[in-house]
N, C-alpha and C positions, 0 to 999 in steps of 0.2 A: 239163935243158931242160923248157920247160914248152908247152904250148899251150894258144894262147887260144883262149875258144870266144865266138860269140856265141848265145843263144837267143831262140827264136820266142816273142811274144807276138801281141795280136789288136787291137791299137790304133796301133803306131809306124808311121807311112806307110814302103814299101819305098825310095821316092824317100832318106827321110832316111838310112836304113841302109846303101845305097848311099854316100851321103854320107861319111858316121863312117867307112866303111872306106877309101875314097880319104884323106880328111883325114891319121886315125889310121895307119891301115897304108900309107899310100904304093901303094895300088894305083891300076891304071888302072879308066877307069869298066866295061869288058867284067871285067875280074876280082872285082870290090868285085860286078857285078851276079850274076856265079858266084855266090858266098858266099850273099848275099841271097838267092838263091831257093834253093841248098842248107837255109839256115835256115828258108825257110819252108816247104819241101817235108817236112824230116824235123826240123825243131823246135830244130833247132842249128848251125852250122857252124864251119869251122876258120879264123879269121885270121891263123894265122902259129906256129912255134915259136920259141921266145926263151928266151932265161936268165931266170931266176927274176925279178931284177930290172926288167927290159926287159921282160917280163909281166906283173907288177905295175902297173907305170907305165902301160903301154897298158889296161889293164884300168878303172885309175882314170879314165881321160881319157874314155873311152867313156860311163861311167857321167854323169861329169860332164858332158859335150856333152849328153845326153841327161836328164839334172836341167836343164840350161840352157832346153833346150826342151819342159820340161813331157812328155816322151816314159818309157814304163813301159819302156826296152828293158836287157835285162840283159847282163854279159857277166862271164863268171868265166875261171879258169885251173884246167887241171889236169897233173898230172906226164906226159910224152911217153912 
C-alpha cells in the first residue's frame, strides 16, 4: 500500500487544491478542505492509501489537472 501525499507550495490558490482533491479523491468539500490546510500548515498532506497502482494513477492525474491549469502544485507517493 502506498500513500499519496500532496505538497505545499506558495502559488496554487487553496480554492484549486480543494478542488483536485474532491474531483481526484472523491472527497466531500469539509474533507478535501482538511487536507488543504493540513498541506499548508505543515507542507504536506495525506489523500488516501491505495495499492501501488491506484497511487500511481491518482498521482498522475493531480499532476496533470494542475499542468492543465498552469498550477506549480506537486504530489508524489510513498510506501505506507
Amino acid at each position: 500500500m502506498y500513500r499519496v501525499l500532496l505538497l505545499n507550495d506558495d502559488y496554487t490558490p487553496m480554492d484549486f487544491v480543494v478542488g483536485v482533491l474532491q474531483l481526484v479523491f472523491t472527497m466531500t468539500r469539509e474533507q478535501a478542505t482538511q487536507v488543504m490546510l493540513q498541506v499548508h500548515r505543515t507542507g504536506m498532506g495525506t489523500c488516501g492509501v491505495f495499492t501501488k497502482e491506484i497511487a500511481d494513477t491518482k498521482v498522475q492525474q493531480v499532476i496533470e489537472i494542475a499542468l492543465e491549469h498552469q498550477h506549480p502544485l506537486q504530489c508524489t507517493m510513498e510506501p505506507n
